[in-house]
N, C-alpha and C positions, 0 to 999 in steps of 0.2 A: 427407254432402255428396257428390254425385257429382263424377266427372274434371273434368267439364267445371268445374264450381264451384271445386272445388279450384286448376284452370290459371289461371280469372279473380281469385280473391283476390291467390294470388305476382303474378300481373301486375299488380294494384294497387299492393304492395306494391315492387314493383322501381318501379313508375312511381312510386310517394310517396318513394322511397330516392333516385329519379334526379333527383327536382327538390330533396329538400334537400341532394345532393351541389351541384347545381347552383346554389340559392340560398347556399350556404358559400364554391364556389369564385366567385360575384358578388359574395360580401360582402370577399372576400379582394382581389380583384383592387380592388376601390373603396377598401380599404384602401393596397394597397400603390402604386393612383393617388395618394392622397392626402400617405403619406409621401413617394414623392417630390414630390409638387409642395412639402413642405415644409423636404424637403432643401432643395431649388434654391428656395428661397424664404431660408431659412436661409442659404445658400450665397452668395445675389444681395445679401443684407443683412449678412452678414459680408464682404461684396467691398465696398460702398459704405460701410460703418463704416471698412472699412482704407483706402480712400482719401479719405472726404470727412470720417470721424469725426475724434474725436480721436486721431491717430499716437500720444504723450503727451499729459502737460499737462506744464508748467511754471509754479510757483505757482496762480496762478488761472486761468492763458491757456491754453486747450485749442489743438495743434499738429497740423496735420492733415499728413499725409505728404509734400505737397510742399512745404510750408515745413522739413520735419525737412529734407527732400533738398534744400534750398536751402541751407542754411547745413553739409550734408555733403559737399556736392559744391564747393560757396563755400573748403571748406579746403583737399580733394585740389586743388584746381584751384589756391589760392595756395602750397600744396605743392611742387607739379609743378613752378608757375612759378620760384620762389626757388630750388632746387635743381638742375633743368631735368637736364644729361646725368651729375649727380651721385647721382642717384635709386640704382642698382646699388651705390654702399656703403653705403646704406642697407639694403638687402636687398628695395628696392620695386620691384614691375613693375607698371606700371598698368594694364600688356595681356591681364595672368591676373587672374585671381580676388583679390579682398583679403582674403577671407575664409580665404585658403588659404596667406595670407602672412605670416608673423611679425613683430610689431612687437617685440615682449618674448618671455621666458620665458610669462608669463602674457596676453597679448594678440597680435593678431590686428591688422594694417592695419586692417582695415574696423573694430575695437572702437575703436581709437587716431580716427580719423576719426569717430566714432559720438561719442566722448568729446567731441571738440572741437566739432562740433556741437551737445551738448548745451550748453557749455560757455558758445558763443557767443548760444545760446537766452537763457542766464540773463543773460549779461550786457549783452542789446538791452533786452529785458524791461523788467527793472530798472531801467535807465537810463531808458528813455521812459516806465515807470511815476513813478519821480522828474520827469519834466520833466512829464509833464502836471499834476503835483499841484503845482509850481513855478509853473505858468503859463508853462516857459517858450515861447517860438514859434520855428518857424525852416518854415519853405518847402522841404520835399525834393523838390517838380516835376523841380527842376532836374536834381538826382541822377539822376533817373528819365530824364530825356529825356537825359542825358548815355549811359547805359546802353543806351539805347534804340539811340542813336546807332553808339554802339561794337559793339552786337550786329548790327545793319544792317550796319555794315561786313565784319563779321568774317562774318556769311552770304551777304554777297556774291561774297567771296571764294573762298567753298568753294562754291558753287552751288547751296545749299539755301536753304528759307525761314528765316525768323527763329525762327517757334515749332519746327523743327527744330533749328537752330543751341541755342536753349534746352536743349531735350529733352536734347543731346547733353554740354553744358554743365552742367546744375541738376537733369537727373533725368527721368526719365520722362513724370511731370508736370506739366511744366514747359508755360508757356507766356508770349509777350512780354507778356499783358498780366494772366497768373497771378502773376508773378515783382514785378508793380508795388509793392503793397504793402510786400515782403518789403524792396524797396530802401530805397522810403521810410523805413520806420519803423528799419533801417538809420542812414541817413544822418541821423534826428531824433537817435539813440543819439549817433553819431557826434559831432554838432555840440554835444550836452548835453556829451558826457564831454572836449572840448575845451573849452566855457566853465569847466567845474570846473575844468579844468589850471590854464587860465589865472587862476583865482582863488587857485589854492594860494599860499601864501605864502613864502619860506623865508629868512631872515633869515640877516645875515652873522656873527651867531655860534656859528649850526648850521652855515654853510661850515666855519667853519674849527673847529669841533669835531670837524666830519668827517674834515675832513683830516689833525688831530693823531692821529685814531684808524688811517687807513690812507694814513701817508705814503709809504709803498713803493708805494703805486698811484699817485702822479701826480710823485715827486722824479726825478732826472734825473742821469745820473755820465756823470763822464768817466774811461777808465780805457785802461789800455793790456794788450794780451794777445799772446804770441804761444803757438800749439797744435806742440805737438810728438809725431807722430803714432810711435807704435809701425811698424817696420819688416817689417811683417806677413808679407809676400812674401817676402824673403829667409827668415825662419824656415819656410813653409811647405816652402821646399825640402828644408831639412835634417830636418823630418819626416818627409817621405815616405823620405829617404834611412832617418833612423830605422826608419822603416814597414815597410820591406823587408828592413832584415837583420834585424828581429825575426821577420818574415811565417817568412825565407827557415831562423833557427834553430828557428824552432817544427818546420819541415818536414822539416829536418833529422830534429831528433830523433822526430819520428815516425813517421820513413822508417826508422831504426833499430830504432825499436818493432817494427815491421811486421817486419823482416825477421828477427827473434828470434823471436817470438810467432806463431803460427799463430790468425786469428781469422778468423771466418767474416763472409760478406759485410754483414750488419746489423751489426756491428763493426762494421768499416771506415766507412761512413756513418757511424756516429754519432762515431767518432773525429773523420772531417772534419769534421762540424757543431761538433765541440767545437773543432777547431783554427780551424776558422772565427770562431770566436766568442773564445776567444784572440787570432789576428790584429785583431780590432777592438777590442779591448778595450788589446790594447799601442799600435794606430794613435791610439786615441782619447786614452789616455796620453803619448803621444809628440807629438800636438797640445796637449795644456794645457800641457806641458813648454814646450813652443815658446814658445807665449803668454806665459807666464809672466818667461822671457826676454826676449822682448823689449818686454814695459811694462815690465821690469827695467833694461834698457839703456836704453829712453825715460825711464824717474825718474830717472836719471841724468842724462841729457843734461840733465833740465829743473832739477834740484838744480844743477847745476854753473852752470846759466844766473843761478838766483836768485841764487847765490855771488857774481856779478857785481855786481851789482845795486846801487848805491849811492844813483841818483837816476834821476830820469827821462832824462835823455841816457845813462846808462851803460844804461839799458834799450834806447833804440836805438840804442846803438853796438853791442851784441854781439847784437843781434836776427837780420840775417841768417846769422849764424852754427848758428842752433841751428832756425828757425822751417822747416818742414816747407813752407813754400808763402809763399816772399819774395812776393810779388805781390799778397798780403794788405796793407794799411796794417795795424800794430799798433796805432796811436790811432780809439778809440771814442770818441764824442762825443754828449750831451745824449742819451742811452739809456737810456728806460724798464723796470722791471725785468722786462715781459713779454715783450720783445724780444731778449732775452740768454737765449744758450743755451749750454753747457746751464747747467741749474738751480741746481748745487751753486755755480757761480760768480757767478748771478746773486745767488745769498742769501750769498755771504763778501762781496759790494762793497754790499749793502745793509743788513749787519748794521748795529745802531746801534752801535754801537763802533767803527768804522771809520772812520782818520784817514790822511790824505793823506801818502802814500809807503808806505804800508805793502804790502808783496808776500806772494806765496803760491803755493804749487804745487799743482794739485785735480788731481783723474784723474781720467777720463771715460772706463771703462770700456767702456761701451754704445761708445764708436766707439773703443775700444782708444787713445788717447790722452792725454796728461799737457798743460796749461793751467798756462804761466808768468803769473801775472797783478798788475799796477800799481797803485794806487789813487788818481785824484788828486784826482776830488772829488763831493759828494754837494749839489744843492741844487733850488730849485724855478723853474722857468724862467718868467718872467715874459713872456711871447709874447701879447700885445693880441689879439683878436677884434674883426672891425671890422661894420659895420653897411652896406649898400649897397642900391641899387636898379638893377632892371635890365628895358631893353625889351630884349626879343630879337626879332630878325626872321630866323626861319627861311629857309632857300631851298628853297622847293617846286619839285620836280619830278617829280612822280606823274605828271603828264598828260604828259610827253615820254616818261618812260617807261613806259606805257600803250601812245602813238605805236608806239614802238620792238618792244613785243613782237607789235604786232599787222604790222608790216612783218617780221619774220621769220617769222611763221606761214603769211606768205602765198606767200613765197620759193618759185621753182622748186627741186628739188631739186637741179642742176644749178648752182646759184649761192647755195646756202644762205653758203658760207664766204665770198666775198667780201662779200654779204649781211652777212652777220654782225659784219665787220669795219667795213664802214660804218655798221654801228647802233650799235657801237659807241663811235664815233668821234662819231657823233651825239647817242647819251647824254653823252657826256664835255664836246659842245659845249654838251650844251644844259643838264647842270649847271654849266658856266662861267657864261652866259648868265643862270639863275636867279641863282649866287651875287654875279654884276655887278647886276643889281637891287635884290638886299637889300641890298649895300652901297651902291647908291645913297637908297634907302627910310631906310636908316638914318640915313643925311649929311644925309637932307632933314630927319627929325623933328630931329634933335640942332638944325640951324639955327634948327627952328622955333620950339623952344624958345628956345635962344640970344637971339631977336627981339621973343620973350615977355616973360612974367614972371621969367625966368630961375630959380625959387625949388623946392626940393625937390616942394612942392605939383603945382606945373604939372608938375612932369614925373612924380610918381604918376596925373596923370590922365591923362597920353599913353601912359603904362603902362597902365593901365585899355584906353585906348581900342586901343593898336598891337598891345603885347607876345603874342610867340604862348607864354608861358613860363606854361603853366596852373596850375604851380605858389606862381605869387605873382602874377601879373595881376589877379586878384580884390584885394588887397590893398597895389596900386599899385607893384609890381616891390619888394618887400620884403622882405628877406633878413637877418636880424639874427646877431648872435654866430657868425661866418662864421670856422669859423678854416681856419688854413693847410692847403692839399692837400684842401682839400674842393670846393671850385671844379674844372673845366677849368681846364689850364695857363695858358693865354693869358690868363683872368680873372683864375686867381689871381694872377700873377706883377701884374697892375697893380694891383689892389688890395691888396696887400702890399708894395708900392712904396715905399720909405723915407722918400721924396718926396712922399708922398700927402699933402692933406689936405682936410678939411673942404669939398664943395661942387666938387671938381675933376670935373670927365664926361670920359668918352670913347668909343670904339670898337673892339671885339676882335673878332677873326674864330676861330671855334671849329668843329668838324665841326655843332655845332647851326645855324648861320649866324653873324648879325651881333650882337652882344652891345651894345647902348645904357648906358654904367654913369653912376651919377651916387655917390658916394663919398660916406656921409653922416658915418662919422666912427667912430672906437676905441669898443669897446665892454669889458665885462669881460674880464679874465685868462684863457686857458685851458682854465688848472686850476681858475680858479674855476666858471665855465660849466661844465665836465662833473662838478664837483660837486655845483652847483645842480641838475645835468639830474638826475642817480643821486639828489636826496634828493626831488623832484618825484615821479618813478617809482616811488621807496619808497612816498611818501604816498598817492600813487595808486593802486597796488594794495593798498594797504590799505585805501582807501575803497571799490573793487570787495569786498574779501574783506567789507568790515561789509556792502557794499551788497546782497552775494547770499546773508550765513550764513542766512537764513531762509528759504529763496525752496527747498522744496521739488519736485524732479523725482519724478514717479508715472510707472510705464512696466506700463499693467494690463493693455494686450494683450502682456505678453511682446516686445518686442521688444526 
């Protein structure tokens, strides 16, 4: 072949070299088009599975992300509320991270809130899976539009929209009318596992089985105490006096050492370090010394008190004598055993063996103290819970003071503080003004009653119609097994009235407004009612525990 032939083949040759380099790197590049567009295809469908897929399941009901964060953010948020500026002895900051914050040894905020989430998954489930296989019905609109309501107002306030207000509330994906559902079937849960309550049974001789098995939880003593405090102060004096002429002999003798002894300057330091540590160690001896003394001189003072002791007036004849803080009354009365402190005393006046006059001396180390204590009696307080109904008529005054803030906004600056005084002054008029109407509101409905059928009935439905009290309006102002100090003062004190009976009404004014009460009459004991309530609650979470042992959580994306 000649040159020239030669030069034309390699030219062929590179040009057949250069297009299958060329067709390799077309084939690559159309590959590696293709992988990504299968990542981000991958990617876009592993994005829509974790928000629209299944988050979990629970039993059979797949849980897409924003209901998990509905019923996760449903607990931080009733958390936050019941606790509010108590959160910090918890160890919770809601402002950092929960994931970064320890619940337990083994958990984390965010797993403890994950947990309860999950928790409350099973137990809506459940519940509205039981009612619909019941037939039972109930209308949770209402729930909703109440919610609806409440969310309206609370983004009004902060000057966002609602499905913000949501967002900030329930989770990311949160929306006013995302969240509907979640309420609903809620509030169906809700209203099942109240008909169940209220079906439970509990007969009066599981009460009082109950009660023979844990009488130290509802009996009641009367006893008398007077605490005779160790003299603490005085002894720390003469410690420290101890303190220093041992500091001052240690020094002594080491100053002597020194000046015998030739040692070189790492000596010396570590000499001091050791006298150091000597000095604290005789301080520290010289304080339990102290101590010890004086709960020595206090079991004294309190033996020599009990030596008195013959009855109950020779307990308070020589009481100011010995009693650490005269301005204590020494008589205890109808004091339950969780309210008595401390403990060691609360369990000598509850022993079952314990008979009236019997005395005793306890130490209460923890507060360096000695407890002369009385015995006089041990029994079960028979205190009526009574049954009542009630219209309230609140006094509104949002729109005066709406008025009032928009009249200081608008204030020269130059007259802000007079300003301010008169708006003041103005609020204060014009809640007077509100709270004279509702007591007139109230005077009217009580009349109009009065003019009526006078009869328990007619005034559940003025309740129905007037009462702004959401928590029994629905239900005709009804309030059963009420016992004492559970009320506002001003209510309780008249329906605990000695003088009450059967069918009496009246009018109380309370920081809520005007209270309309109609007195329907004694209901159970007490002790019997918080008996019944604790063997109810038993029963009831035991029919949660049977209602959810089968009712499997699967979490297959790992979360």
């Amino acid at each position: 072949m000649t040159k020239y032939d030669l030069k034309m083949q390699r030219r062929q040759e590179e040009e057949k070299k250069a297009k299958k380099e060329k067709a390799i790197i077309k084939t690559g590049c159309i590959l590696a088009v293709i992988i990504c567009v299968c990542i981000a295809a991958w990617k876009f469908y592993d994005n829509y599975q974790e928000k629209h897929g299944p988050y979990i399941t629970v039993g059979d009901h797949e849980i897409q992300k924003a209901e998990f964060d509905y019923y996760y953010y449903s607990s931080l948020n009733s958390f936050a509320s019941t606790y509010g500026s108590y959160l910090s002895y918890f160890g919770l900051d809601t402002s950092k991270p929960l994931d970064q914050q320890q619940y337990s040894d083994t958990m984390t905020w965010d797993d403890y809130f994950q947990q309860q989430a999950v928790n409350q998954l099973k137990n809506v489930y459940a519940l509205t899976d039981e009612a619909n296989e019941k037939g039972f019905e109930y209308d949770a609109s209402s729930d909703y539009d109440d919610m609806v309501t409440s969310i309206k107002s609370y983004a009004q306030q902060q000057g966002v929209s609602e499905d913000e207000y949501c967002k900030s509330v329930f989770g990311s994906d949160a929306t006013l009318e995302g969240i509907k559902p979640y309420v609903e079937m809620s509030g169906l849960a809700s209203a099942y596992y109240n008909d169940v309550k209220d079906d439970i049974e509990v007969t009066d001789d599981e009460i009082n089985t109950y009660y023979d098995e844990n009488k130290d939880n509802y009996d009641s003593v009367d006893y008398r105490v007077c605490k005779i405090e160790a003299d603490m102060l005085e002894e720390e004096t003469e410690t420290e006096a101890q303190t220093e002429t041992a500091a001052e002999s240690i020094s002594e003798t080491a100053a002597e050492s020194t000046s015998e002894t030739a040692v070189t300057e790492t000596q010396t330091e570590t000499e001091s370090e050791t006298m150091s540590a000597e000095e604290s160690e005789a301080a520290a001896k010289a304080e339990e010394e102290a101590k010890e003394a004086a709960m020595a001189a206090a079991k004294a003072k309190a033996d020599e008190m009990l030596s008195k002791i013959k009855d109950e007036a020779s307990f308070e004849k020589v009481y100011d004598k010995y009693a650490s803080d005269t301005t204590v009354d020494s008589l205890n009365t109808g004091k339950k055993k969780s309210s008595i402190s401390p403990t060691d005393v609360a369990n000598w006046l509850f022993d079952a063996d314990r008979q009236a006059g019997d005395t005793t001396v306890i130490e209460d180390t923890a507060n360096n103290a000695y407890y002369v204590v009385y015995f006089k009696d041990r029994y079960l307080d028979h205190i009526k819970t009574v049954d009542v109904r009630q219209i309230l008529i609140s006094a509104d005054t949002s729109s005066s003071d709406a008025a009032e803030t928009d009249e200081t906004e608008t204030t020269a600056a130059g007259e802000t503080e007079t300003a301010e005084t008169e708006s003041a002054e103005a609020q204060e008029q014009a809640k007077e003004d509100a709270k004279a109407a509702a007591k007139i509101k109230a005077e009217q409905i009580l009349d109009d009653w009065k003019n009526g059928d006078a009869t328990e009935d007619s005034f559940a439905e003025l309740a129905k119609t007037y009462s702004d009290d959401t928590g029994s309006n629905t239900n005709g102002g009804l309030y059963e097994a009420v016992k004492k100090g559970q009320m506002v003062t001003n209510f309780n004190d008249w329906i605990f009235d000695a003088s009450r009976k059967p069918g009496d009404t009246g009018i109380v004014e309370s920081d809520y407004g005007y209270h309309i009460i109609y007195f329907v009459g004694d209901n159970k004991e007490e002790w019997y009612v918080n008996i019944k309530d604790t063997i109810t609650s038993n029963k009831l979470n035991d029919y949660m525990s049977d209602l959810t042992a089968d009712i499997e959580v699967k979490d297959s994306r790992h979360h």
